[in-house]
LOGUSE-15682 format. One record per residue: residue in three letters; x, y, z of N, C-alpha, C in turn. Coordinates in steps of 0.1 Angstrom, whole numbers, plus 5000, padded with zeros to 4 digits. Atoms other than C-alpha are relative to their C-alpha. Layout:
<recs>
ALAXYZXYZXYZ
...
</recs>
This chain:
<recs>
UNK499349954988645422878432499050015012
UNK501050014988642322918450499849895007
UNK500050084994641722578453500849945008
UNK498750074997645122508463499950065015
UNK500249964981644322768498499049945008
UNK501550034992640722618507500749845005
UNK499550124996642622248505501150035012
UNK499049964987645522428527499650025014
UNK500749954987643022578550499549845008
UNK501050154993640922238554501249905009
UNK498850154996644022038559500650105014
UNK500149944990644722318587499149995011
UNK501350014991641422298602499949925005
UNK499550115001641721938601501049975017
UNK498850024987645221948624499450065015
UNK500849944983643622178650499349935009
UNK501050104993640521918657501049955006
UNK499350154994643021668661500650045011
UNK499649934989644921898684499650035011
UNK500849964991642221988706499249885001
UNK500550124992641121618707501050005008
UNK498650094996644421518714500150005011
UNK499549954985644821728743499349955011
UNK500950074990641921598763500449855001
UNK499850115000642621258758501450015005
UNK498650004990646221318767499549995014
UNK500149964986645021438801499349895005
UNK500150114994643121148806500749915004
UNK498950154999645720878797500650035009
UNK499249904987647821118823499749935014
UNK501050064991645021048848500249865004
UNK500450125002644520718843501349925003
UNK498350084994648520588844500450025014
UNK500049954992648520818871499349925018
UNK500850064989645720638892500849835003
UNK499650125002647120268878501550035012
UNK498350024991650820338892499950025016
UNK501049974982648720498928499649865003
UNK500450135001647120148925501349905005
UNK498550044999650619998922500950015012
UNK499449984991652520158944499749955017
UNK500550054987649720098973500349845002
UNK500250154998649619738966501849955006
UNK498650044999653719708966500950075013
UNK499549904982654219979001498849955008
UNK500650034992652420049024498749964999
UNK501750125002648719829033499450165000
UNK501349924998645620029025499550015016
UNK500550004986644120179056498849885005
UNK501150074998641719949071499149994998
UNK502150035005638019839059499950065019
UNK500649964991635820029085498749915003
UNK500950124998634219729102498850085013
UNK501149964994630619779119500450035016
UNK498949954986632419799156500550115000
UNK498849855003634520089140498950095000
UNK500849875003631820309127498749985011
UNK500949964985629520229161501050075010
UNK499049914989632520369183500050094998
UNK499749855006633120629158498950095004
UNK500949935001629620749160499750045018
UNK500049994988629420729199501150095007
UNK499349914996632520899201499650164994
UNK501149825005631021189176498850065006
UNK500549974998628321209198500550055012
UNK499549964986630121229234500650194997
UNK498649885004632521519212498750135002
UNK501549875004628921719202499550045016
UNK500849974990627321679240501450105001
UNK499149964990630921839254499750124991
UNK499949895002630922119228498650074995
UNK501549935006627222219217500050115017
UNK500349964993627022329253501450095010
UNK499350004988630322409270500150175005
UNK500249924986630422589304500650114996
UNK499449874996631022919302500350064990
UNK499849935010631622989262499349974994
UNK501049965016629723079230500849894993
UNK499350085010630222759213500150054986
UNK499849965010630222959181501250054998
UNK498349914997634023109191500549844996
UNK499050114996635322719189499849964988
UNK499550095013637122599159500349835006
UNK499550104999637322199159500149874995
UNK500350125005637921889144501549875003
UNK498750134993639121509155500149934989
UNK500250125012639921239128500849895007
UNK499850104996640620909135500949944992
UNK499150025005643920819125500249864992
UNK500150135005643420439121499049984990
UNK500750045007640720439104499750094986
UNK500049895011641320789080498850085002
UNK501449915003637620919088499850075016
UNK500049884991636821249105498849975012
UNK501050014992635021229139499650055006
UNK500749874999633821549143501150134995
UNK499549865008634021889128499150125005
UNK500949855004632622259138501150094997
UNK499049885004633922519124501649984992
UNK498350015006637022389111500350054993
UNK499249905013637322559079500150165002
UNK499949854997637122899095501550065002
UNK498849975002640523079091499850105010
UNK500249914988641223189126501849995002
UNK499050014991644423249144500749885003
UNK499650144993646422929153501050045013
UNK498649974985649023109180500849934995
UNK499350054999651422879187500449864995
UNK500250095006650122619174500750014983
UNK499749965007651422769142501649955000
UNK498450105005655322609150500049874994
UNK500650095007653422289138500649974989
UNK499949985014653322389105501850084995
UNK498949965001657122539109500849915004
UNK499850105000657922209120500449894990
UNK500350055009656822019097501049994984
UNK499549955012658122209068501450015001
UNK498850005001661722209080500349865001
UNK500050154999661721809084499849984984
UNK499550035015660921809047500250074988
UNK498749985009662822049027501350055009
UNK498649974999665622099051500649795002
UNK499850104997665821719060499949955018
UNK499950004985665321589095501549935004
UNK499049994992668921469097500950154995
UNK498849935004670321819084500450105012
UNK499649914988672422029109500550144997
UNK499249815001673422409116501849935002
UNK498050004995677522389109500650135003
UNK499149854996679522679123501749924997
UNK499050065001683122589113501550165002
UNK498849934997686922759121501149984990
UNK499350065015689122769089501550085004
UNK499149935001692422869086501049974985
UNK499350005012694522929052501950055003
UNK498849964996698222969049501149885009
UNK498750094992701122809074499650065011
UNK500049944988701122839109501749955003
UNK498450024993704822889126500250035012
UNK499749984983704822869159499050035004
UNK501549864993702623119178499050044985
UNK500249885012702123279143499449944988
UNK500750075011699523209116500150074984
UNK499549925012701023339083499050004992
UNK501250005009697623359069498950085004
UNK501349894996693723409072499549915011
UNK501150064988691523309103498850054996
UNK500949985005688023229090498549985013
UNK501450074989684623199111499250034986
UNK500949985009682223089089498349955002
UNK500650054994679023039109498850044996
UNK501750025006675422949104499150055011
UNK500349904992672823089120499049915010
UNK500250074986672422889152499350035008
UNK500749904986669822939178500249965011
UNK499750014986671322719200501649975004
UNK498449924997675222869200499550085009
UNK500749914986674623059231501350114998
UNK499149905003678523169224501149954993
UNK498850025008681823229205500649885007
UNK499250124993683723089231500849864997
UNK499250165003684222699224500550074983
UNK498850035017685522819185501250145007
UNK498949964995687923089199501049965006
UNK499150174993689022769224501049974995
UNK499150125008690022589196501350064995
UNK499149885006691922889180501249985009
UNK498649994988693922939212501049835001
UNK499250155000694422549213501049974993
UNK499250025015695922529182501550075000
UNK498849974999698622749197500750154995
UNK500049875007697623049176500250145009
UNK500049844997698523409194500550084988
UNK499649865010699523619164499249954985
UNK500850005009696923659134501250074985
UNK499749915007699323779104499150064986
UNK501549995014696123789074499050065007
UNK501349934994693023899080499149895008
UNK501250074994690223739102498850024993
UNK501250005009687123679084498749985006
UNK501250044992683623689104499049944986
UNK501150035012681523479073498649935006
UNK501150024994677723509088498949984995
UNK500950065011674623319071498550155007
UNK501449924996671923609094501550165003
UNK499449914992673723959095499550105009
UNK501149904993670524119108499849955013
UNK500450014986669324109145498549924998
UNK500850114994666523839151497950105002
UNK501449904995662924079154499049914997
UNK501550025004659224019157499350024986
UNK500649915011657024069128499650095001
UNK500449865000655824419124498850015010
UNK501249994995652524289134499649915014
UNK499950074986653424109167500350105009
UNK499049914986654524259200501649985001
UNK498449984999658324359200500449885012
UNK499850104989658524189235500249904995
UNK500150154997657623849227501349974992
UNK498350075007661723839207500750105007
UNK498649894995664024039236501049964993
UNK498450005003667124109225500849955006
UNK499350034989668624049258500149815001
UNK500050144996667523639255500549984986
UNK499350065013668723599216501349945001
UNK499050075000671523339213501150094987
UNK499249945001674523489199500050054980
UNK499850005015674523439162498850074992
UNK501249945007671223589158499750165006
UNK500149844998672023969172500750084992
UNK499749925007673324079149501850044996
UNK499050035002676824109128500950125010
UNK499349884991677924479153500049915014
UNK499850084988677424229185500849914996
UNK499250125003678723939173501650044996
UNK498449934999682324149160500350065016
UNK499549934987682624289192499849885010
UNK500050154990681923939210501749944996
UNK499050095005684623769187501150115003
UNK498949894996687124099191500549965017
UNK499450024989687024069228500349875005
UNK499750134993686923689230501649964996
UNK499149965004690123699207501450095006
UNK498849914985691823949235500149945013
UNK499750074985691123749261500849914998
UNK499350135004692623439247501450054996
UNK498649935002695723649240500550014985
UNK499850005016695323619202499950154994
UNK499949815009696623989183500049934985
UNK500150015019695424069149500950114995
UNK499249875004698224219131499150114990
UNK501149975011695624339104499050165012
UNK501149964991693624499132498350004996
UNK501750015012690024439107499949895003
UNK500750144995687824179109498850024988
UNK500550025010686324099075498949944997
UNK501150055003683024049063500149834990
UNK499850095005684023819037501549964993
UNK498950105000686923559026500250044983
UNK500049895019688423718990501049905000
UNK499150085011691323438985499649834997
UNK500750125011689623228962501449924996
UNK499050105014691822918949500749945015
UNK499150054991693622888987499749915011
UNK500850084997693222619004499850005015
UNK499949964983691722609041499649875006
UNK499850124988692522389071498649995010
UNK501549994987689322299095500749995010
UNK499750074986690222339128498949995012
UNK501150014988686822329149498650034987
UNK501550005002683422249139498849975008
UNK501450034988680322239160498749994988
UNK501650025009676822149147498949945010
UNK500749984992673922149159498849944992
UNK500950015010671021929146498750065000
UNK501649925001667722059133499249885008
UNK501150084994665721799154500150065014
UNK499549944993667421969183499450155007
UNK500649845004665822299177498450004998
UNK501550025000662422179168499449925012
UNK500550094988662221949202499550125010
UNK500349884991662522289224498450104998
UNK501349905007660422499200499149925003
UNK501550084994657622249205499250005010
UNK500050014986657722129237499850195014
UNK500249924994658322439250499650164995
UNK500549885004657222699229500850094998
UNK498749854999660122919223499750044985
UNK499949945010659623189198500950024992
UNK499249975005662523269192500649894985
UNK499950125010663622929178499450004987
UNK500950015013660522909156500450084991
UNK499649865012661323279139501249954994
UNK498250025008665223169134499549874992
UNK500050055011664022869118498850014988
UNK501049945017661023009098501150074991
UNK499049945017664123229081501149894998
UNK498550145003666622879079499149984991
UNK500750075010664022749061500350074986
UNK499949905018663923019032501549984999
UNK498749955003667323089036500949864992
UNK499750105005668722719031499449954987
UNK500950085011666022599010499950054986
UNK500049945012666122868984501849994996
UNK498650065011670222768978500049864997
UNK500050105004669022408975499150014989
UNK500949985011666122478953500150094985
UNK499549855010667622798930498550045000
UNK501049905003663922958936499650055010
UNK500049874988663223258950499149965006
UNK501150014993660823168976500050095014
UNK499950004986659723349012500049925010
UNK500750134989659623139043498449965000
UNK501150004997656223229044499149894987
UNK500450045013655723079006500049875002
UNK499750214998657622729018499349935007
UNK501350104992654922699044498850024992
UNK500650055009652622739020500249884991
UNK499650185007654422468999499049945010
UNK500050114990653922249029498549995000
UNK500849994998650322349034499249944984
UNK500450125010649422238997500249875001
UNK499650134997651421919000499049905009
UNK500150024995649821839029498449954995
UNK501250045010646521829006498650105004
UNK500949924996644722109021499850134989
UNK500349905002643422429006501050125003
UNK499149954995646022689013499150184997
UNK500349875001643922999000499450105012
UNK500149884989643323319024500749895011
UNK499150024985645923139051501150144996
UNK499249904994647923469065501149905008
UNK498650094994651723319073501150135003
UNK498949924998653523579086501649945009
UNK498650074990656223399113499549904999
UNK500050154996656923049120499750015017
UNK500350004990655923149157498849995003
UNK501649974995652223229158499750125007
UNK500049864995653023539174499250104994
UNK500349905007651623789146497949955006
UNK501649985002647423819158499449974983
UNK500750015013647123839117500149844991
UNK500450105004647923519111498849904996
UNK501550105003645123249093500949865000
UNK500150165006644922889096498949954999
UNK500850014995642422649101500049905005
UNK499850124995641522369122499949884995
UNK500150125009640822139094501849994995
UNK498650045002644322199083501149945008
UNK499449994992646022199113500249805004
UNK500750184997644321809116500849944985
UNK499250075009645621729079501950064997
UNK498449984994649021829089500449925006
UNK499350064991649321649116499849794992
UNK500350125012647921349093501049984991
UNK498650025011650621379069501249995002
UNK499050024994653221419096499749795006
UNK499850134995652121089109500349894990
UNK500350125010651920889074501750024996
UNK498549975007655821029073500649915013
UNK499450084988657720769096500850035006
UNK499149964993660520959104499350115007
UNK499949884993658821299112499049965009
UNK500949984986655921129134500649905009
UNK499450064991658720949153500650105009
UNK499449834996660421309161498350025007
UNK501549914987656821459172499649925008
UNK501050044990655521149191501749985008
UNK498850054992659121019208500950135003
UNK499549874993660621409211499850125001
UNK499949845005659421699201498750055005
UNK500849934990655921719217499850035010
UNK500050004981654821809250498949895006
UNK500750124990653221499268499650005013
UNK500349994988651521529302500949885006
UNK499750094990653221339334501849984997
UNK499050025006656721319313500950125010
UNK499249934994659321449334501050114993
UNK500049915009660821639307499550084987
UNK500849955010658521689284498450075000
UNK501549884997655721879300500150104994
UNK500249935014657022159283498750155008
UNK501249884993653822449283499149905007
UNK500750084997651722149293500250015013
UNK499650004985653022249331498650025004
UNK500649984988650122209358499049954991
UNK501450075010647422049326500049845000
UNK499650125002646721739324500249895010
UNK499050054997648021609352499349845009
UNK500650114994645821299362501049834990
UNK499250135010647520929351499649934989
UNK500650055007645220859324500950114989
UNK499249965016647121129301501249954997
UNK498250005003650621029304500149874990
UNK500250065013651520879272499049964992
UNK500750005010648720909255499350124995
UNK500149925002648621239250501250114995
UNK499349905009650921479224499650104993
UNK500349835004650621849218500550124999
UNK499549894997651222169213499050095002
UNK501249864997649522479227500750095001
UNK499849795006649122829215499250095010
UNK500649934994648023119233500650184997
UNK499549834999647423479225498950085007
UNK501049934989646023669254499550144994
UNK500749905006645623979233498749974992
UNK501150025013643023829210499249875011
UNK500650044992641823629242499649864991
UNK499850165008642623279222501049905002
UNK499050044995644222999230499449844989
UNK500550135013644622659206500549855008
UNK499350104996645722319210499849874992
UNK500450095013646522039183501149915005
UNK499250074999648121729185499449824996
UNK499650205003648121289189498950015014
UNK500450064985645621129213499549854995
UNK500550135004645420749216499049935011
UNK501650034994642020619227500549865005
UNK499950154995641520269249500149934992
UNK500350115008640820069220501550024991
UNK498849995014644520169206500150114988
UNK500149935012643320359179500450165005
UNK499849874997644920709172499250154995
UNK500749915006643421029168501050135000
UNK499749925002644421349153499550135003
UNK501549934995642421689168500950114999
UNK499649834999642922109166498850025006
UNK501249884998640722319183500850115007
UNK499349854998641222719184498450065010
UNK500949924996639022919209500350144998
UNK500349875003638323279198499550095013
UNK500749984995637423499218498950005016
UNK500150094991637623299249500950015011
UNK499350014991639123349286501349884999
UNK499050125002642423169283499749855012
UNK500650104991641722979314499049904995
UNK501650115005638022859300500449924991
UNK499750075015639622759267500749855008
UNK499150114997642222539284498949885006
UNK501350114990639622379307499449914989
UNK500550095015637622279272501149944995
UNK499050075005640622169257500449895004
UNK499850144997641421929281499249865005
UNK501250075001637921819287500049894985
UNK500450045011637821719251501449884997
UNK499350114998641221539254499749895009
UNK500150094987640221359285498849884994
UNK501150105007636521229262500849944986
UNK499850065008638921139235501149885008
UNK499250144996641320859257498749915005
UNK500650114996638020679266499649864988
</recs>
């Protein structure tokens, strides 16, 4: 009997090794198929980036030195305040770096990465739909049913209006069911806790994002004007006859490229905040997991192949002081937007701000403004005067064609001075 457990045990002991080979070796083969199919794929898409021919890495090095004279010394700040780094888009290799990995503030620069992240989990063709439903018979004047609004949370519906239109069009003055207001934000639109109230007035929020007590009292009186009575006199949060079928009579949409061109270009908070919560909001009923906005830009920020630990993401604005990024990131972001063909056709053809561009100056108003930037220069700039910082990350393409990718955050720094450096360093990267 004994010997019968020591044989049991051994032939136990036995399985285990095997198991704890196994597993390592698994992970290799893993590896290894892994690399082969990488191998594969490159050869059968897109070309490997280019061999770095001796011309390449003497410009490179000439440009890495022009970048060091401008910032080892510049006029007027503690180069130790300046986060920065350029990479060289054509060729994949970094052409200077100080401070990049420092987890500073990005401002505004921070819609970037809220950018970004709605281009690939919401889609860059997906749109805000707001639609007008009706269930039941209509008889005349008289709608023997329900009137639905079932609207998404739009930042650029400015008002009810054009769907009340349609309503009236339709011939509708007498409601006999209920009206249904069905609202994707029922909250009012706010700052983060740790931002300034100001920088999201109330008074400028587009309609759908003040909240569901404005918005019933918009649709109530737009409904009285138009001469439409609710026999019901209520106005219902949500639509309870399941199974019945409803008529569309007005839809508007609004695409998300739409919303990220303004936000960019011009820096509108608001926008950014409404779609840092689209993001969560849509993406966690496509995905079934609970995520925050703040978490999905973290997705993005992994993806993107960066390090994501100690980054603070409070808004998709940049607004919050506590935010962290860093300038190394900010550079392999915009790197990963460009290797994407649809989303660095959106940031270079509409959604940045461009010097000289008659509508796309954008914050870029009164910078820049010599003829050597116009088109070859794309950006966004951040600025938060409380923390006396101001950033600026974007696309610059040099004489020789080649493109470059660049962040720098100044800390600590007269907004004015910063800008000055900023565009100094743009101006040494188009030679």
């Amino acid at each position: 009997m004994a010997r019968k457990k020591r044989r049991r045990l051994k032939k136990s002991v036995r399985r285990g090794c095997a198991v704890a080979l196994a597993i390592p070796l698994f992970i290799c083969l893993f590896h290894l198929l892994k690399a082969i199919g990488n191998l594969g794929s490159a050869s059968d898409g897109e070309p490997e980036p280019e061999l770095v021919t001796a011309a390449d890495s003497a410009r490179l090095a000439d440009m890495g030195e022009r970048l060091a004279r401008l910032l080892n010394n510049p006029q007027r700040i503690d180069s130790s305040t300046i986060s920065v780094e350029v990479c060289d888009i054509t060729t994949g290799r970094t052409v200077y770096s100080r401070n990049a990995g420092r987890l500073v503030p990005p401002a505004s620069c921070m819609k970037l990465l809220t950018a970004v992240s709605a281009m690939q989990f919401l889609g860059i063709g997906h749109n805000y739909t707001s639609r007008v439903l009706t269930t039941g018979e209509q008889n005349g004047p008289v709608l023997c049913g329900d009137l639905i609004f079932r609207l998404d949370d739009d930042p650029l519906l400015l008002s009810l209006e054009p769907l009340v239109t349609a309503v009236s069009q339709c011939g509708i003055r007498r409601i006999e069911g209920n009206v249904v207001l069905e609202l994707a934000r029922d909250d009012t639109l706010r700052a983060h806790p740790t931002a300034a109230p100001w920088d999201i007035p109330y008074h400028k929020l587009p309609i759908l994002l003040k909240g569901r007590g404005r918005i019933e009292h918009d649709l109530r009186y737009l409904l009285q004007a138009k001469g439409v009575t609710l026999a019901q006199g209520r106005i219902l949060p949500q639509h309870s006859g399941k199974g019945l079928a409803e008529v569309e009579i007005y839809r508007h949409e609004t695409p998300l490229v739409d919303v990220i061109a303004p936000m960019l270009i011009h820096s509108s908070n608001i926008k950014a905040d409404a779609l840092f919560d689209h993001i969560a909001r849509v993406g966690n009923r496509w995905s079934l997991i609970d995520l925050t906005a703040s978490q999905w830009l973290k997705t993005t920020a992994n993806a993107v192949g960066g390090n994501s630990e100690g980054f603070i993401i409070n808004d998709g604005s940049g607004l919050s002081p506590d935010n962290r990024l860093t300038a190394h990131f900010l550079v392999r972001l915009l790197c990963y937007a460009w290797d994407n063909d649809d989303m660095h056709r959106v940031l270079l053809e509409q959604a940045l701000a461009t010097p000289g561009h008659p509508t796309r100056r954008g914050s870029l108003l009164w910078r820049m403004t010599a003829p050597d930037y116009r088109d070859r220069i794309f950006v966004k700039t951040g600025t938060l005067t409380t923390c006396a910082l101001s950033s600026l990350a974007g696309y610059a393409r040099g004489r020789d064609d080649h493109w470059y990718a660049f962040a720098i955050v100044n800390e600590n720094t007269p907004v004015a001075e910063g800008r000055i450096l900023q565009d100094r360093l743009c101006h040494t990267l188009l030679q």
